[in-house]
C-alpha positions in Angstrom: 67.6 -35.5 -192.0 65.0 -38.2 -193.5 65.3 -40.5 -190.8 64.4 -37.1 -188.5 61.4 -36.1 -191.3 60.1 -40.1 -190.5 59.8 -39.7 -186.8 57.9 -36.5 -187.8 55.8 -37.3 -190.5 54.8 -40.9 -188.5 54.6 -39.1 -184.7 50.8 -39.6 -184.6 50.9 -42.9 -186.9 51.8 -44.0 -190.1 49.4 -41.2 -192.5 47.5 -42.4 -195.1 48.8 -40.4 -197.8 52.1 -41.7 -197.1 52.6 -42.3 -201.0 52.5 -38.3 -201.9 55.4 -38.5 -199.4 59.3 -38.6 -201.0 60.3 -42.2 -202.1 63.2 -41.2 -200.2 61.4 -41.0 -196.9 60.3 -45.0 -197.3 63.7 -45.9 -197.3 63.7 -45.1 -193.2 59.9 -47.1 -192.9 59.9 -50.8 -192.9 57.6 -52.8 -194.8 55.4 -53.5 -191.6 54.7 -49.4 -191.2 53.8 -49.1 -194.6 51.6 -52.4 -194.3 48.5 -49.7 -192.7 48.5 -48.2 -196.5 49.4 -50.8 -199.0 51.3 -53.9 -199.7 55.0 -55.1 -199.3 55.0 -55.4 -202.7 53.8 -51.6 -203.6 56.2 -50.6 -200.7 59.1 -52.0 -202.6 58.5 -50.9 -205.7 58.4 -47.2 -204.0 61.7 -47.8 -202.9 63.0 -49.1 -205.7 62.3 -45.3 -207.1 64.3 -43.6 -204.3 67.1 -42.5 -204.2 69.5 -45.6 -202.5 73.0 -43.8 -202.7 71.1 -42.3 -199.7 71.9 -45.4 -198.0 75.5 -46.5 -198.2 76.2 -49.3 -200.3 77.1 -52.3 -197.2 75.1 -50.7 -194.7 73.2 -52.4 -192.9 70.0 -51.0 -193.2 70.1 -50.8 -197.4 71.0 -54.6 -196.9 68.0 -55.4 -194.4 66.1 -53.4 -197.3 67.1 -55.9 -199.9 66.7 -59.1 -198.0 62.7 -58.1 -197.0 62.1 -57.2 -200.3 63.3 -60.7 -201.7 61.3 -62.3 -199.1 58.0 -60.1 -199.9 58.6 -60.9 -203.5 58.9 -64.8 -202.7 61.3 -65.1 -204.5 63.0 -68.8 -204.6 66.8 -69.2 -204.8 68.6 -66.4 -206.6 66.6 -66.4 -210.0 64.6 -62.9 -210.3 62.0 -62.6 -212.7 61.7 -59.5 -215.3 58.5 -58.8 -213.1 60.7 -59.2 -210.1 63.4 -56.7 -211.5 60.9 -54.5 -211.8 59.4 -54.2 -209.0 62.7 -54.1 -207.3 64.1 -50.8 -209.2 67.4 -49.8 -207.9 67.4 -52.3 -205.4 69.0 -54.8 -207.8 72.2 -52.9 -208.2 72.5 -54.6 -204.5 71.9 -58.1 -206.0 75.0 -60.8 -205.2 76.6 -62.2 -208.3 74.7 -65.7 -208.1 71.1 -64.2 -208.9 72.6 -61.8 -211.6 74.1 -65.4 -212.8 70.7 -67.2 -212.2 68.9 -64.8 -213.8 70.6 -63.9 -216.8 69.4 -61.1 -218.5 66.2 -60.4 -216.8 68.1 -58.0 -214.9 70.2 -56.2 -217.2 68.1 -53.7 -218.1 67.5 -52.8 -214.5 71.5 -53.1 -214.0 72.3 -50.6 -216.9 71.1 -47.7 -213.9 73.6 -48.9 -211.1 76.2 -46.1 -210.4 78.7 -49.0 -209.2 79.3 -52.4 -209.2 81.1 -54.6 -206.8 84.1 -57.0 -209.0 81.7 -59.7 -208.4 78.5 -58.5 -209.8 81.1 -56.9 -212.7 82.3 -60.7 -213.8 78.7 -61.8 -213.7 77.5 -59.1 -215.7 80.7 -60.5 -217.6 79.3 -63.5 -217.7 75.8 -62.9 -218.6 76.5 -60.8 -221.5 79.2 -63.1 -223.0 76.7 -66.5 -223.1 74.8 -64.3 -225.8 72.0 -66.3 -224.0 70.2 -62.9 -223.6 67.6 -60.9 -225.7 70.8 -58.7 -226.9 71.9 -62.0 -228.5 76.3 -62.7 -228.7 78.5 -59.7 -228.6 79.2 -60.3 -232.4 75.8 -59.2 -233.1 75.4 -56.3 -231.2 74.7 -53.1 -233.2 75.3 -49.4 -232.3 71.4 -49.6 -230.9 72.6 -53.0 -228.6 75.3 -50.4 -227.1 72.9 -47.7 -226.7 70.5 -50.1 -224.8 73.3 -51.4 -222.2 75.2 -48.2 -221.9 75.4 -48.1 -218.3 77.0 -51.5 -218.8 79.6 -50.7 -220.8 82.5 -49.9 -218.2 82.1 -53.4 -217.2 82.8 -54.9 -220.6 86.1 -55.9 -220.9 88.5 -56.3 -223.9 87.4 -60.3 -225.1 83.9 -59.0 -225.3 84.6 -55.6 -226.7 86.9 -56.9 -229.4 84.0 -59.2 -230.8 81.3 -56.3 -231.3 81.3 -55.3 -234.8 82.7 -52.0 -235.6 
């Protein structure tokens, strides 16, 4: 149905008001159509507000999606910035394990929102949270506020990190 509203909405060109559009609708644009009424970078950060599970999660296009916004970005080797994560939204629940390794926690925040993880993104997340090289600090300081903060991550945890939060 959105790829249908897209043909519609862009059948005389791409309008100008294309941002009081749903975020949902980008997600059918590339970055090139959306070029005519901002930047890659404002285009990404739209999509990182839609709603990707619209998308399936190896498809093609959601993957295409990821790769063009890493390249707008500029974003060398697999180390994303806070900034970065931000702009990218949802989009980093698509990340490989290697930047959520490279980048330690600057993406955890952004992670806590993912509805799923592949097992490799989980044992980086593992990883990550387990160096204690992270603004939540090591497990054994991690307070019922700490828990709160990474809720979404906490399916991931498993028992040698659970076992070392305080009670």
């Amino acid at each position: 149905q959105l790829s249908c509203l897209v043909k519609m909405v862009t059948l005389h060109g791409i309008p100008k008001d294309l941002d009081s559009y749903p975020k949902d609708l980008l997600l059918f644009l590339s970055p090139s159509d959306y070029a005519g009424t901002g930047s890659c970078v404002q285009y990404f950060a739209s999509i990182g507000e839609a709603n990707l599970d619209v998308l399936q999660r190896e498809s093609p296009r959601r993957q295409q999606l990821l790769l063009e916004a890493l390249a707008c970005l500029k974003i060398p080797g697999t180390q994303v910035s806070e900034e970065n994560a931000e702009i990218l939204g949802r989009l980093v629940c698509d990340l490989a394990a290697e930047y959520i390794r490279s980048s330690g926690g600057s993406l955890l925040k952004h992670l806590s929102q993912c509805a799923s993880f592949l097992p490799a993104q989980e044992a980086a997340i593992r990883s990550v949270l387990s160096s204690g090289n992270t603004t939540f600090g090591p497990p054994a300081t991690w307070s019922a506020f700490t828990l709160k903060e990474l809720s979404g991550l906490i399916p991931v945890l498993d028992p040698s990190i659970l076992q070392k939060i305080p009670k």
